[in-house]
C-alpha positions as CSV (number, residue, x, y, z in Angstrom):
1,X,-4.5,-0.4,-38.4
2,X,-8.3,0.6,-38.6
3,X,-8.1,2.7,-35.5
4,X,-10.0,5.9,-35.5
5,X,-8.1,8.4,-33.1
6,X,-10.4,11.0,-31.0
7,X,-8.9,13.9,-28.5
8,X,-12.2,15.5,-28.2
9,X,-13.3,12.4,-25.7
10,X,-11.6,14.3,-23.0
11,X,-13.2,17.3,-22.9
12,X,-16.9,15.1,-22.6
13,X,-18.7,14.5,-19.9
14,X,-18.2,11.3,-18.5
15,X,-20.7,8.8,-18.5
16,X,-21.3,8.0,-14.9
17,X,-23.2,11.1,-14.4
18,X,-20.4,13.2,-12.4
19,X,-19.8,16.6,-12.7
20,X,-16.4,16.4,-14.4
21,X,-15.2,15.3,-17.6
22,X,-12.6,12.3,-18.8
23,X,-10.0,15.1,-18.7
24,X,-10.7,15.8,-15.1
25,X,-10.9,12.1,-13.9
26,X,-7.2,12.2,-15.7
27,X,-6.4,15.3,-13.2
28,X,-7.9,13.5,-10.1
29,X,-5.4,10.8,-10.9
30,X,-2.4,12.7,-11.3
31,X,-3.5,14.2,-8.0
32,X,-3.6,11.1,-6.3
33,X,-0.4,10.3,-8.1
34,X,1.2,13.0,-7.1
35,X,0.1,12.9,-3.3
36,X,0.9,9.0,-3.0
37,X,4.5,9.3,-4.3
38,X,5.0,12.4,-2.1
39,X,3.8,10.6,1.1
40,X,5.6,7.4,0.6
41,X,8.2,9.3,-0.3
42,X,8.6,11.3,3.0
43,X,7.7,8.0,4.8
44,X,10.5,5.6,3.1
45,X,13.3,8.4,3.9
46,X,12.1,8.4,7.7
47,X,12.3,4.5,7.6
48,X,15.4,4.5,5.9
49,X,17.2,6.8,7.9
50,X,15.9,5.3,11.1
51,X,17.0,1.7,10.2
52,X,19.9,2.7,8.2
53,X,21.4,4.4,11.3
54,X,20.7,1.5,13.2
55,X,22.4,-0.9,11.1
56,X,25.6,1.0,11.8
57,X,25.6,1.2,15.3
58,X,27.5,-1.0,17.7
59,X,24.6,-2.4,19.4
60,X,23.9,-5.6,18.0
61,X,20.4,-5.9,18.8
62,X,19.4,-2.6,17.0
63,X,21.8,-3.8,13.9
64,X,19.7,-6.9,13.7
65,X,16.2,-5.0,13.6
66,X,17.7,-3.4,11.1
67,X,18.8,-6.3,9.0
68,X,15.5,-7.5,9.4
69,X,13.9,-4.9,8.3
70,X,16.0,-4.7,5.1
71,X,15.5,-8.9,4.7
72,X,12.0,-8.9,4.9
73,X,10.5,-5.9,2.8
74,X,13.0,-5.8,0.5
75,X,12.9,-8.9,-0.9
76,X,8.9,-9.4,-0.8
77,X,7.7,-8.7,-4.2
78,X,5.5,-5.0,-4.0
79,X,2.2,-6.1,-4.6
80,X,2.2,-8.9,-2.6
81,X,2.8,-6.6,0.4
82,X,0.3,-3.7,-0.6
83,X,-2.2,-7.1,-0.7
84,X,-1.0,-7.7,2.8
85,X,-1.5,-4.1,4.2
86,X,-4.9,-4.5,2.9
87,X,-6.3,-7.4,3.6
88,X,-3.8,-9.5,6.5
89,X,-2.9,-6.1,8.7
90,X,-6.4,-5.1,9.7
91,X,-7.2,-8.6,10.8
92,X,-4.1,-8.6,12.8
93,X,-4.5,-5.5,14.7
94,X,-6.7,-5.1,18.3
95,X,-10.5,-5.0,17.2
96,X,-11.2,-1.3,17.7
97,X,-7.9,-0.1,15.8
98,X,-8.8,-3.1,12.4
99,X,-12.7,-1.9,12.5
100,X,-11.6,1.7,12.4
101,X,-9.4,1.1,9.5
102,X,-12.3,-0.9,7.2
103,X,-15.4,1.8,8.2
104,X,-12.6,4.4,6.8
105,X,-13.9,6.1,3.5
106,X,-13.1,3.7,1.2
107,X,-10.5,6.1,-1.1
108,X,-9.0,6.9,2.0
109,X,-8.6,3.3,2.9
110,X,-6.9,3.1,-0.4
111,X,-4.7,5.9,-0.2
112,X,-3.6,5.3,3.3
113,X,-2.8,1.2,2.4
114,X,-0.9,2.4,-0.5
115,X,1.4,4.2,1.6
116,X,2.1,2.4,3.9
117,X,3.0,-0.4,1.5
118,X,5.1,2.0,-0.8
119,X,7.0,4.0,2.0
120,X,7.6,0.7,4.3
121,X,8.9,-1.2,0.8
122,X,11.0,1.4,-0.6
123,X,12.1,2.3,3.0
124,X,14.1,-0.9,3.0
125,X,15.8,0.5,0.0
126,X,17.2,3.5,1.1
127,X,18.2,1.8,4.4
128,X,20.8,0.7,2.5
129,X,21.6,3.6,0.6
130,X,22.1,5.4,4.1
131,X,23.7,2.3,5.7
132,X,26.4,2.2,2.9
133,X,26.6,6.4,3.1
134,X,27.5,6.0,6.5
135,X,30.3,3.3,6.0
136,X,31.8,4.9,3.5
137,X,32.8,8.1,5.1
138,X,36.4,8.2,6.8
139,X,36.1,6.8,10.6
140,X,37.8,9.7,12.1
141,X,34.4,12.1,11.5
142,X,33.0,9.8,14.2
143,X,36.3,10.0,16.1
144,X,36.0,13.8,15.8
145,X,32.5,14.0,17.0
146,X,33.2,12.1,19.6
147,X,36.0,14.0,20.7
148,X,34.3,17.1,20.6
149,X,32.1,15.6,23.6
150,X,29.1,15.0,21.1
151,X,27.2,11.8,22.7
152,X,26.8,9.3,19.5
153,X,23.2,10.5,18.8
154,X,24.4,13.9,18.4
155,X,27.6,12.9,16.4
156,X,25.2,11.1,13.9
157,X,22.7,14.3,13.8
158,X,25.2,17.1,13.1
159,X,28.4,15.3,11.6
160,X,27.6,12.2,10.1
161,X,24.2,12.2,8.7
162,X,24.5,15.7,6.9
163,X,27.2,14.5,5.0
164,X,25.8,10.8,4.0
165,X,22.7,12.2,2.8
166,X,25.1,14.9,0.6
167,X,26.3,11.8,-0.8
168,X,23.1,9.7,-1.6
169,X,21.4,12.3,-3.4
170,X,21.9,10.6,-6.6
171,X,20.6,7.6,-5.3
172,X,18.2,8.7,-3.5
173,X,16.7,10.8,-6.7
174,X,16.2,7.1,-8.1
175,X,14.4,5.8,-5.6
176,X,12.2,9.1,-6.0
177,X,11.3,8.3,-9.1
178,X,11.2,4.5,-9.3
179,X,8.6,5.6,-6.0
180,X,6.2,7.5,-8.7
181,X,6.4,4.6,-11.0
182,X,5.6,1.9,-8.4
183,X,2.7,4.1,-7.6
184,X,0.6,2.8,-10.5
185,X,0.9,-0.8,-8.3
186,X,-1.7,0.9,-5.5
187,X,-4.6,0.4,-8.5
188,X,-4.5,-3.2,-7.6
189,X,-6.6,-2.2,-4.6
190,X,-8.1,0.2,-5.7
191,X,-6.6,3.3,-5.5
192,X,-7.6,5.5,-9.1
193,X,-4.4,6.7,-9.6
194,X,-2.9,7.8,-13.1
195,X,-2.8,4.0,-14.2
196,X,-6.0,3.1,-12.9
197,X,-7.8,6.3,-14.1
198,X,-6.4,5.5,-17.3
199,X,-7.9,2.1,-17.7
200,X,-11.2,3.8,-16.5
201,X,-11.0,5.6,-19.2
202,X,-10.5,3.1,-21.3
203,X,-13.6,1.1,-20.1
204,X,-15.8,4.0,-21.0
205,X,-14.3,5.4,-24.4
206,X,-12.7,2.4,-25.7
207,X,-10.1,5.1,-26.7
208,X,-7.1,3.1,-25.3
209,X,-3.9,4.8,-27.3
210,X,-5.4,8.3,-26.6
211,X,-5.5,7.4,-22.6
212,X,-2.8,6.0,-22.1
213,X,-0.5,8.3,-24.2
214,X,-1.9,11.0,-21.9
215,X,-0.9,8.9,-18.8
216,X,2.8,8.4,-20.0
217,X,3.3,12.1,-20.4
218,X,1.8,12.6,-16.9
219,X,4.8,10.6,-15.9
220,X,7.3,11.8,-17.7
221,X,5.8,15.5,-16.2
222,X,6.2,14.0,-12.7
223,X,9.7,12.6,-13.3
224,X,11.1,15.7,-15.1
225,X,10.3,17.7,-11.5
226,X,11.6,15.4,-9.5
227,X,14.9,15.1,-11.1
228,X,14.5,19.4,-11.3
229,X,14.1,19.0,-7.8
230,X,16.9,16.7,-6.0
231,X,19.5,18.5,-8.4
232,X,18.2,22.1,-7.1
233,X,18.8,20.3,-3.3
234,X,22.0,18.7,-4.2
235,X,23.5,22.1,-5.7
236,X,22.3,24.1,-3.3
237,X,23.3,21.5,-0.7
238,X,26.6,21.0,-2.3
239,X,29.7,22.1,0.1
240,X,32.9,22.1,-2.3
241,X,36.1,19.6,-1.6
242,X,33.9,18.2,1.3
243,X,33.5,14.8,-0.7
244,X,36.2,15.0,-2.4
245,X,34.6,17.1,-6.2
């Protein structure tokens, strides 16, 4: 392979005329990487422990909102809905509200889209991660909330919840990281985030082994904290014989 490998490309200043260098448009991607799966991340557990809850309760109207929350965005490929965020939502919503969104600075348009599509898709995910951690745990901790004269809201806030999420840690450190990789799916509108930054880079160097090898161990940095991270929460979290280890 006649393939002439350069590192130094990354220190040079790129060609567009910025003040930066391909190393640094590298750093503004893992930025935006980083600050993309942490939002969406925040946002899907919201959502998931919203719906999940409701999918559990005895009200069948709230169970079905949850159902059909879990039907829809799960089962809509990603990048079809980060398509409909951006282009079909706006168009949708009152005039003033869809013209504020479009005269938004463009990479803020981006970042906000991508999001909403990531949090609201993967949010369906851990609905049922938190619907199954709730089902799965004896019926008499209900019972015993209950009895204690907690109403049901407070029964699911300081006996049943705090458990289930003990529980789904594991899970819920997947979906953390399967977040950071679906990340790379916001470049499709525009969002420079590691993956677009690293074709960008590729457009301009046409040193595409060098780029993108840079971009997997970004990545692999990413995913190595977050898995630090949820096992730091789910030892320090960790209540002995309570689930049953």
């Amino acid at each position: 392979m006649d393939y002439k490998w350069n590192w130094g490309f990354l220190l040079e200043q790129v060609a567009t005329g910025e003040n930066t260098t391909y190393l640094g448009w590298l750093g503004i991607g893992l930025v935006n990487t980083i600050l993309l799966t942490a939002s969406a991340w925040v946002l899907a557990l919201v959502l998931g422990s919203v719906f999940g809850v409701m999918r559990t309760l005895p009200n069948r109207g709230l169970a079905f909102l949850g159902t059909a929350y879990v039907s829809i965005f799960r089962n809509v490929p990603l990048i079809v809905q980060f398509f409909i965020w951006y282009f079909v939502v706006p168009e949708m919503l009152p005039v003033s509200m869809g013209d504020w969104i479009k005269n938004l600075d463009p990479s803020m348009q981006f970042f906000v889209v991508s999001v909403l599509s990531l949090g609201v898709y993967t949010g369906s995910r851990i609905c049922e991660q938190v619907r199954a951690g709730i089902q799965g745990l004896p019926r008499g901790q209900k019972s015993a909330g209950l009895a204690l004269g907690f109403t049901l809201f407070q029964t699911y806030r300081f006996v049943l919840l705090p458990v289930t999420y003990r529980a789904i840690i594991p899970p819920l450190t997947s979906e953390f990281l399967i977040i950071s990789k679906n990340s790379a799916v916001a470049s499709t509108i525009g969002l420079l985030e590691l993956s677009g930054q690293a074709r960008q880079l590729v457009d301009y160097t046409a040193q595409p082994y060098e780029s993108f090898v840079c971009v997997t161990l970004a990545y692999m940095l990413i995913n190595f904290v977050i898995i630090r991270l949820m096992g730091f929460i789910k030892n320090r979290s960790h209540i002995p014989g309570l689930l049953g280890d």
